[in-house]
C-alpha positions in Angstrom: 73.2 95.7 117.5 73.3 97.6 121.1 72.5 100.8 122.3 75.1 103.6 122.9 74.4 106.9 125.1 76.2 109.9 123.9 78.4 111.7 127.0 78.5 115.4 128.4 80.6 116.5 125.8 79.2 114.8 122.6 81.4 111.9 122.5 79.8 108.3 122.0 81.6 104.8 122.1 81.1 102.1 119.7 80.6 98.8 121.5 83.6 96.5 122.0 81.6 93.2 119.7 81.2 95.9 116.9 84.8 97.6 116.8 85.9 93.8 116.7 83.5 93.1 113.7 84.5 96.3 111.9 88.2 95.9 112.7 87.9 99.3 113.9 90.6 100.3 116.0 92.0 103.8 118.2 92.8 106.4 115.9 90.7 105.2 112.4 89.2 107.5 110.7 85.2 107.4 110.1 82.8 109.0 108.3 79.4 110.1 109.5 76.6 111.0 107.4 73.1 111.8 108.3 70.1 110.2 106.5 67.2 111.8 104.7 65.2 110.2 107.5 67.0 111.5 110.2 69.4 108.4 110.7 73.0 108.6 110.8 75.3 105.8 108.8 79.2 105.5 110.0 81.6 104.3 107.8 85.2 103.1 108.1 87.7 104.5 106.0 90.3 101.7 105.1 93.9 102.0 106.6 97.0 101.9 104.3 97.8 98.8 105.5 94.7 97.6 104.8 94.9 98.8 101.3 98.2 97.7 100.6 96.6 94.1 102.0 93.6 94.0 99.6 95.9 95.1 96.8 98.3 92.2 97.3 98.1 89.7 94.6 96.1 92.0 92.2 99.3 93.0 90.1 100.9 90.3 87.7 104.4 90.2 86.9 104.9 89.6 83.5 106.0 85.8 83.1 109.7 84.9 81.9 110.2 86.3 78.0 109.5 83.2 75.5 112.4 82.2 73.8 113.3 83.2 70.6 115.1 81.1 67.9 118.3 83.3 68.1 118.1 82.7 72.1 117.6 79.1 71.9 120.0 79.4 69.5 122.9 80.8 71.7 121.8 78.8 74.3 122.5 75.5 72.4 126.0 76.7 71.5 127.0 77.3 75.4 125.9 73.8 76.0 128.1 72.6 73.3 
């Protein structure tokens, strides 16, 4: 995917193409964990906005009450 050199004081950059894929932006959050064989993985913790996102949709409101016969009832007589 690219090569990255690591500066005087530790810090590396992630290439532009793979914050883009990743959706990684200034100030996300990542964590790093380093491999039994000695490589390291990187991986993005999802905003809240990105939560809230992914969430959207998930929870169904509960559809209108169905009617009753006492309801249908009452509404027949307003009608009358």
């Amino acid at each position: 995917m690219g090569k990255i050199e690591i500066d005087d004081r530790g810090r590396l950059t992630i290439p532009s193409k793979i914050r883009d894929s990743l959706n990684i932006k200034s100030g996300d959050r990542l964590t790093i964990k380093i491999n039994q064989d000695n490589t390291i993985t990187l991986q993005k913790h999802p905003s809240k906005k990105e939560i809230f996102e992914n969430l959207v949709g998930c929870i169904k409101i509960p559809s209108e009450e169905k009617p009753t016969p006492e309801s249908i009832k009452e509404i027949w007589k307003m009608q009358q």
